[in-house]
C-alpha positions as CSV (number, residue, x, y, z in Angstrom):
1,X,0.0,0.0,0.0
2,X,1.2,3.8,-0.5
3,X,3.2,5.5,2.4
4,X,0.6,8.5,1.6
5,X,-2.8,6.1,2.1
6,X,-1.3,5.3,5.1
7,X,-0.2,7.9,6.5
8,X,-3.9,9.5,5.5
9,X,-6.0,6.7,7.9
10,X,-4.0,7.7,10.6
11,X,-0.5,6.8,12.9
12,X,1.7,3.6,11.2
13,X,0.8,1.0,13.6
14,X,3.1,-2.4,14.1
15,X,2.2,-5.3,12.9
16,X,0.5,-7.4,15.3
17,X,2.3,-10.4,14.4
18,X,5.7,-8.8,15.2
19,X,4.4,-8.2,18.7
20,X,3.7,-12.1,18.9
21,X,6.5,-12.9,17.8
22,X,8.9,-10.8,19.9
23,X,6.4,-12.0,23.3
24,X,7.1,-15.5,22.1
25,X,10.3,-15.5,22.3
26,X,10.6,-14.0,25.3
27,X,8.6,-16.8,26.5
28,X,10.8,-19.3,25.0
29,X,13.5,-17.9,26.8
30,X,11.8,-17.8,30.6
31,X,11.0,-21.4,29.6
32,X,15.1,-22.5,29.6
33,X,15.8,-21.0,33.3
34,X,14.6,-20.9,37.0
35,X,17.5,-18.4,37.7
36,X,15.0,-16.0,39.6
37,X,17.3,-13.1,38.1
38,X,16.9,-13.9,34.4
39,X,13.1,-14.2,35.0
40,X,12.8,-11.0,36.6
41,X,15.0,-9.5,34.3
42,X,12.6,-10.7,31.4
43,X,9.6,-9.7,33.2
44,X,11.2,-6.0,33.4
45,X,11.7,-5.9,29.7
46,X,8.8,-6.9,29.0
47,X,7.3,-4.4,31.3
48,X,9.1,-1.4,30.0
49,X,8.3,-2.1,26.6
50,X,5.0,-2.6,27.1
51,X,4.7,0.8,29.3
52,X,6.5,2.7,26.5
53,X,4.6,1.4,23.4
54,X,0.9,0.4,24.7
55,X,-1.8,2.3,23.2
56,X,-4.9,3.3,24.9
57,X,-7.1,0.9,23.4
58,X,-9.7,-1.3,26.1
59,X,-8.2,-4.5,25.2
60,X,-4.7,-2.5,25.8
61,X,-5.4,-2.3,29.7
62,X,-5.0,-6.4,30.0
63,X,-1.6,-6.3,31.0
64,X,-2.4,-5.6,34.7
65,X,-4.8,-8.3,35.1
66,X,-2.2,-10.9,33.5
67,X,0.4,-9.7,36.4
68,X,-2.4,-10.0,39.0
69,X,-2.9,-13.5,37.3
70,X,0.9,-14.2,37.6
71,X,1.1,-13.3,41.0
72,X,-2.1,-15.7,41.8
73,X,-0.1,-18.6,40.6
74,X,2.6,-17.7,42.2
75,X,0.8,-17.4,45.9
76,X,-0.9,-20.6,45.3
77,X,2.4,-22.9,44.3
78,X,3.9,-21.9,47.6
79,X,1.0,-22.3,49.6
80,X,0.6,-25.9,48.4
81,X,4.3,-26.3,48.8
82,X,3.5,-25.4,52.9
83,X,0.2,-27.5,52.9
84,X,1.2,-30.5,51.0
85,X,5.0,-30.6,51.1
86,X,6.9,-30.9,48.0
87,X,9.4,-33.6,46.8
88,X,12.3,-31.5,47.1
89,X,13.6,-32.6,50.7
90,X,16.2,-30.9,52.7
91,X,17.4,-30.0,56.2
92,X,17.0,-26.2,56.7
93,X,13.3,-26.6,58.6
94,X,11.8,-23.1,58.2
95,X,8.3,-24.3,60.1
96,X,7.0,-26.7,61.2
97,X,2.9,-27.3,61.0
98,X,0.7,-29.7,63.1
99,X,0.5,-33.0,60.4
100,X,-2.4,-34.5,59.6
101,X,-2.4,-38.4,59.7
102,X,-4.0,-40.2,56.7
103,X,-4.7,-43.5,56.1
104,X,-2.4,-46.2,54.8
105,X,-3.4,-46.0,50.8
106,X,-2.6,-42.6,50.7
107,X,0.9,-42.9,51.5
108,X,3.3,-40.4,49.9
109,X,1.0,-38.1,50.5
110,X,1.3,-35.4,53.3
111,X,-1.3,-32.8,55.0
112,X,1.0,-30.1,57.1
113,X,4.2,-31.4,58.8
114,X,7.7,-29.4,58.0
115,X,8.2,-27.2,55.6
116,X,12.1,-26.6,54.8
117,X,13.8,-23.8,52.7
118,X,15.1,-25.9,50.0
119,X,11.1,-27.2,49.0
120,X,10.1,-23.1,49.0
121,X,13.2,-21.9,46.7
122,X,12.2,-25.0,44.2
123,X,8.2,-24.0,44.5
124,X,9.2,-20.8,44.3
125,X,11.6,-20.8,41.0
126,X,9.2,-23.3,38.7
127,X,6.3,-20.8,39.9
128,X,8.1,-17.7,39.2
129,X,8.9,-18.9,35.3
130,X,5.3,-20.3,34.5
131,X,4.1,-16.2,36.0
132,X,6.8,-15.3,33.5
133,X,5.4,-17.2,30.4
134,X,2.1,-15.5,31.7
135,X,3.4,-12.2,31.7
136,X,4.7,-12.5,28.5
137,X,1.6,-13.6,26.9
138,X,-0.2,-11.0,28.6
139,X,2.5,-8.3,27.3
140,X,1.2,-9.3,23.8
141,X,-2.4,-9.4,24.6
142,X,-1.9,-5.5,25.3
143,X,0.4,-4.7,22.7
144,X,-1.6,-6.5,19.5
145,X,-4.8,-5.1,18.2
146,X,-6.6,-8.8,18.1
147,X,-8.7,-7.7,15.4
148,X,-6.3,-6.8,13.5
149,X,-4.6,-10.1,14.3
150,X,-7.3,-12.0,13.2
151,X,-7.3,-10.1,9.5
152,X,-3.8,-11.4,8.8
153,X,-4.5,-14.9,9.6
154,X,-4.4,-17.5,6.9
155,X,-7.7,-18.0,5.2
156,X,-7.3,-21.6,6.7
157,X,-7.6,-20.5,10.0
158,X,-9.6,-17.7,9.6
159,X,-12.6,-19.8,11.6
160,X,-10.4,-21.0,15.0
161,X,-8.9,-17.4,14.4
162,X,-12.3,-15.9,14.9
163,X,-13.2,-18.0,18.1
164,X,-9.2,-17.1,19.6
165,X,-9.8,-13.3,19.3
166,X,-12.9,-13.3,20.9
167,X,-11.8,-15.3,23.4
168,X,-8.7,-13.3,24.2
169,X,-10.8,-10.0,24.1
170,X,-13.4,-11.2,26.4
171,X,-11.4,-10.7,29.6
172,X,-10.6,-7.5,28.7
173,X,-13.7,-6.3,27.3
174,X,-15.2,-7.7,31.0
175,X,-12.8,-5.6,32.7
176,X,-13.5,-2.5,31.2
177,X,-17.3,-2.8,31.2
178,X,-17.3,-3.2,35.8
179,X,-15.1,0.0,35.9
180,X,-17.1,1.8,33.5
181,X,-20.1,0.6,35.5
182,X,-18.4,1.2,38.9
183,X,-17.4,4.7,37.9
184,X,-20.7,5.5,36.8
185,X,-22.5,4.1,40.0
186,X,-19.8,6.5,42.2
187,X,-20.8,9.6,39.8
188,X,-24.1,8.8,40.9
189,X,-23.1,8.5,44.8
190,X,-23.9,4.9,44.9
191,X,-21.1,2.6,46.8
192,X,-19.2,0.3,44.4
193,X,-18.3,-2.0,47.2
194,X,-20.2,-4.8,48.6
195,X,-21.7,-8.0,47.8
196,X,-25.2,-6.1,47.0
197,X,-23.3,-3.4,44.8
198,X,-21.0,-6.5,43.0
199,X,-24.6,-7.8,42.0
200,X,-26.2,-5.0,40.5
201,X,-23.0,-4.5,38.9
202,X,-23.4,-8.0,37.1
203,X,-26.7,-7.5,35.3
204,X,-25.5,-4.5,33.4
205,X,-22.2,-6.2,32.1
206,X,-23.5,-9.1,31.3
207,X,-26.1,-7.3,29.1
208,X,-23.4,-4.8,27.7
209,X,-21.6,-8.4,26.8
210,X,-24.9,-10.3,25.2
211,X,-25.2,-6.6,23.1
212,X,-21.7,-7.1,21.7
213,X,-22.0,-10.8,21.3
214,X,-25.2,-10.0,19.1
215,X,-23.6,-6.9,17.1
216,X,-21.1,-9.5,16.6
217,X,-23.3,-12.0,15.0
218,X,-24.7,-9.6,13.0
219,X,-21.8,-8.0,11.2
220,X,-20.4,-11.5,10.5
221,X,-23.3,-12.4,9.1
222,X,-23.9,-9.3,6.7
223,X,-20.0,-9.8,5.9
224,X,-20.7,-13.0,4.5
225,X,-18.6,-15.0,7.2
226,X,-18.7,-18.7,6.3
227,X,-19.0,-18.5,2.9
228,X,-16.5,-21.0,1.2
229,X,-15.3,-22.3,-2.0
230,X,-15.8,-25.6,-3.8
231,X,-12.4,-27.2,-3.7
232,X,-12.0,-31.1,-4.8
233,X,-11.9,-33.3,-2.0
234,X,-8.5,-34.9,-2.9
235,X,-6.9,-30.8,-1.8
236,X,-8.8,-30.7,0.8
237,X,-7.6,-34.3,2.2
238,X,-4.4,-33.5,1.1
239,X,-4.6,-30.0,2.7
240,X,-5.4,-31.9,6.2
241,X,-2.8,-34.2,5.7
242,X,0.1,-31.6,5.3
243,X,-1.1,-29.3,8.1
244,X,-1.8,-32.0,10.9
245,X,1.8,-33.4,10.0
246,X,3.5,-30.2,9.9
247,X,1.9,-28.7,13.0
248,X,2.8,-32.1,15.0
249,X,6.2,-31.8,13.5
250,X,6.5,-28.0,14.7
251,X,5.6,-29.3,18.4
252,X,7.6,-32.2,18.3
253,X,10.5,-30.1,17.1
254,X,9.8,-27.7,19.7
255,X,10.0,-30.0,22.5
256,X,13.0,-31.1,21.1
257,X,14.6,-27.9,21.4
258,X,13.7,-26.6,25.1
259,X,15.1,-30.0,26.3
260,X,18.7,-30.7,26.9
261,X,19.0,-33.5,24.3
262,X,17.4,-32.4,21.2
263,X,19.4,-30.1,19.6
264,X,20.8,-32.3,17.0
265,X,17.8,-33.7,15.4
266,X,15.0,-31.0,16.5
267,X,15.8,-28.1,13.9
268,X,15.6,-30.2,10.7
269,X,12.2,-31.7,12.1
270,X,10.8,-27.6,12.8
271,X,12.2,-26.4,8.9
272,X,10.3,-29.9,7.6
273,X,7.1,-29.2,9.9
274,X,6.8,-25.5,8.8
275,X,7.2,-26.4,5.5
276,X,4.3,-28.9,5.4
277,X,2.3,-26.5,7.8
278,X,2.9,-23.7,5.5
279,X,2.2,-26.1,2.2
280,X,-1.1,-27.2,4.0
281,X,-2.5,-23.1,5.0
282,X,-1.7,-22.0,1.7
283,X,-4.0,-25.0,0.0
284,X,-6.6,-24.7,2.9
285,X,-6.0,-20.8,1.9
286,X,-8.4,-21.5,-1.1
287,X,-11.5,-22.2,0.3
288,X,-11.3,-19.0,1.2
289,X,-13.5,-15.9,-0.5
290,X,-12.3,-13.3,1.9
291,X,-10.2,-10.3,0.8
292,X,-8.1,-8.0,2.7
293,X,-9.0,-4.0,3.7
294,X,-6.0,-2.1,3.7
295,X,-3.4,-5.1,4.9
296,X,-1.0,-4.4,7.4
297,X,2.3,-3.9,6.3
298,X,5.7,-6.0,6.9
299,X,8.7,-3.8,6.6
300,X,11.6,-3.3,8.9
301,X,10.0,-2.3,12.0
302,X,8.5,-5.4,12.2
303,X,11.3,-7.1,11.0
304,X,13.5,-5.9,13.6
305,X,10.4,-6.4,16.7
306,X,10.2,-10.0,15.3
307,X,13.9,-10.5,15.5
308,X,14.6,-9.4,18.9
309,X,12.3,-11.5,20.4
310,X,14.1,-14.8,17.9
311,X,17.6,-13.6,19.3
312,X,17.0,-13.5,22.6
313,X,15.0,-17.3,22.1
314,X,18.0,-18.5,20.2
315,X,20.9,-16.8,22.4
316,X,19.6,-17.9,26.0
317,X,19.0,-21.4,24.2
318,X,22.7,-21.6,23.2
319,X,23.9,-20.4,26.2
320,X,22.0,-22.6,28.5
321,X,23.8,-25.6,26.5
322,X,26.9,-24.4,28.0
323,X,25.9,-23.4,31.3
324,X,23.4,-25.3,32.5
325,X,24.2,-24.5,36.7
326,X,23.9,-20.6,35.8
327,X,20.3,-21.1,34.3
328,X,19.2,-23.6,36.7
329,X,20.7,-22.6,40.5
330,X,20.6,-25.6,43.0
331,X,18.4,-25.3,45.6
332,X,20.0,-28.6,47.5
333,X,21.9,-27.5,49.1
334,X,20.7,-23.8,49.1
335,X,22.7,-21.1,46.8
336,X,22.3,-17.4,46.5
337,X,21.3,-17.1,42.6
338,X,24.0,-14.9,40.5
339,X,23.1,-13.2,37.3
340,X,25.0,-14.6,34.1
341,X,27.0,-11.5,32.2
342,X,26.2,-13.0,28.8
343,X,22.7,-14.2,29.2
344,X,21.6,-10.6,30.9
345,X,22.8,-8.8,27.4
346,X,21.0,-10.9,25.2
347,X,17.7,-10.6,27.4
348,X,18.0,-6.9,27.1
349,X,17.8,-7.3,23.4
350,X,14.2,-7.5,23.5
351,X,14.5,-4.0,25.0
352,X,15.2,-2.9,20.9
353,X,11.4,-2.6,20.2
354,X,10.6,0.1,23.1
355,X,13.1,2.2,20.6
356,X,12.3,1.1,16.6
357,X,8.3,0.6,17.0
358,X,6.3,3.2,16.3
359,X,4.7,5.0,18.9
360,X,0.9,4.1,20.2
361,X,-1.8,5.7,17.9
362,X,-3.8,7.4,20.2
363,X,-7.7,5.7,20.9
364,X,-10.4,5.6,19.0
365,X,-13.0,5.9,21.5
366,X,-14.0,9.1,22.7
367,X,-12.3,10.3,26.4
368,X,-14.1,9.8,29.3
369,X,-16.5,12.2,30.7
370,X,-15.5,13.3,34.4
């Protein structure tokens, strides 16, 4: 498309698959380490990019509730690890809580009893990278429009695409709806607090939510959603063949390479399974009548976004081949965690697209009224 047309529509926006790709890999990274220091260190980049470049959009506001999610997990892994015990062992006793005797068939298992430090630091570090991989997803949930997500999907997967993105902007959408209803009940000198406020707080959300669900049906159905083309049915087995293959091969292959063993064989099986993947979306592509409006562009913005988040994947998988003790920090016996020199730089890479992405477009709804 012309730099002009786009520049007339409004502010050059990233592409929302760069953003997905640059959270990913992020994720991939958190996924090779429990060094606490690495994780938080991700967490902060991703925070800071997200803080510098997140528009002002209501699906835009999701981040918080992921890092409120995040820090659920977290609570709850350690407070099973001081119920139920953990099969960490060790000597340093921290507490020690009243135990619960069970019968004899449910040996191995343990209601209260004591609770070292070595079981908490392991709790702690697997918790702390699964609130990680959260945070990173939510870091793209806030920085991709999903709509416009869901317009440069493959025709193949424009369907699943469709039930994803309304399923990711459903949380948000909720959010926004109780503090727009909870501001207006305070404007209106009404408490906000309460059980009895909390349910007359529900009916008008969930209307505002059956309203969008139906304006949703509605355009779909005057856009034509559905409508396919006749396609013979050997492509269309064929097309099924090539994508199940290829998408099992991209899982396999990605098992392959977050474990310690599979870095010989797992890259040929990830080129083979994107290639039959691909092969597969671009004949399922066909069945497809939609066009695009106005596509979103890939130039070197995203190309540089995207590539960040791949380097940082790639180094911290490299490096974690050749230094497995600084990723992973021993917990038995105890050790005070140190942060890796090499490992730290690359994770700052994924600092680059708080600098090369463009900046927010401002919102297109209309400001609040105080």
């Amino acid at each position: 498309m012309p730099r002009a047309t786009r520049s007339a529509i409004g502010p050059r926006r990233l592409h929302p698959g760069a953003w997905w790709l640059w959270a990913l890999g992020l994720g991939a990274a958190a996924s090779r380490t429990t060094n606490p220091l690495l994780l938080l260190l991700i967490v902060a980049v991703a925070g800071y990019v997200v803080a510098v470049r997140r528009s002002t959009e209501p699906w835009a506001r999701s981040y918080g509730t992921f890092l409120k999610l995040a820090l659920v997990v977290l609570g709850i892994r350690l407070v099973f690890t001081v119920l139920l015990g953990s099969a960490v062992g060790g000597t340093h006793v921290v507490l020690t809580l009243p135990q619960l005797p069970l019968p004899d068939w449910a040996q191995g298992v343990r209601i209260g009893g004591r609770v070292t430090l070595e079981a908490l630091l392991f709790s702690l570090y697997q918790s702390l990278r699964l609130a990680t991989l959260l945070i990173c997803v939510g870091a793209a949930n806030s920085l991709a429009s999903p709509s416009r997500l869901l317009r440069t999907l493959p025709g193949a997967l424009y369907e699943a695409g469709v039930a994803a993105v309304v399923a990711m902007t459903f949380a948000p959408n909720l959010v926004a709806d109780v503090q727009r209803v909870r501001t207006a009940r305070r404007l209106r000198g009404r408490s906000d607090k309460g059980i009895k406020a909390l349910l007359s707080v529900g009916l008008p959300v969930l209307e505002s939510a059956l309203e969008r669900s139906v304006s949703l049906a509605a355009a779909m159905d005057s856009r034509g959603f559905g409508r396919t083309a006749d396609v013979p049915p050997r492509i269309a087995r064929t097309t099924g063949a090539l994508t199940l293959l290829g998408l099992l091969g991209v899982c396999v292959a990605c098992y392959g390479l977050l474990s310690a063993d599979g870095g010989g064989w797992a890259f040929p099986v990830l080129l083979l399974g994107l290639l039959a993947a691909g092969a597969g979306l671009a004949l399922g592509g066909r069945r497809s009548l939609r066009t695009r409006y106005r596509p979103d562009p890939w130039a070197w913005r995203e190309w540089s976004v995207a590539g960040s988040g791949a380097a940082v994947a790639g180094l911290l998988i490299l490096l974690s081949l050749r230094d497995p003790a600084g990723f992973n920090p021993t917990v038995v016996p105890p050790s005070w965690p140190t942060l890796p020199v090499l490992p730290a730089l690359a994770v700052l890479l994924g600092l680059l697209p708080a600098f090369v992405a463009p900046s927010p477009a401002p919102s297109s709804l209309p400001p609040r009224q105080p």
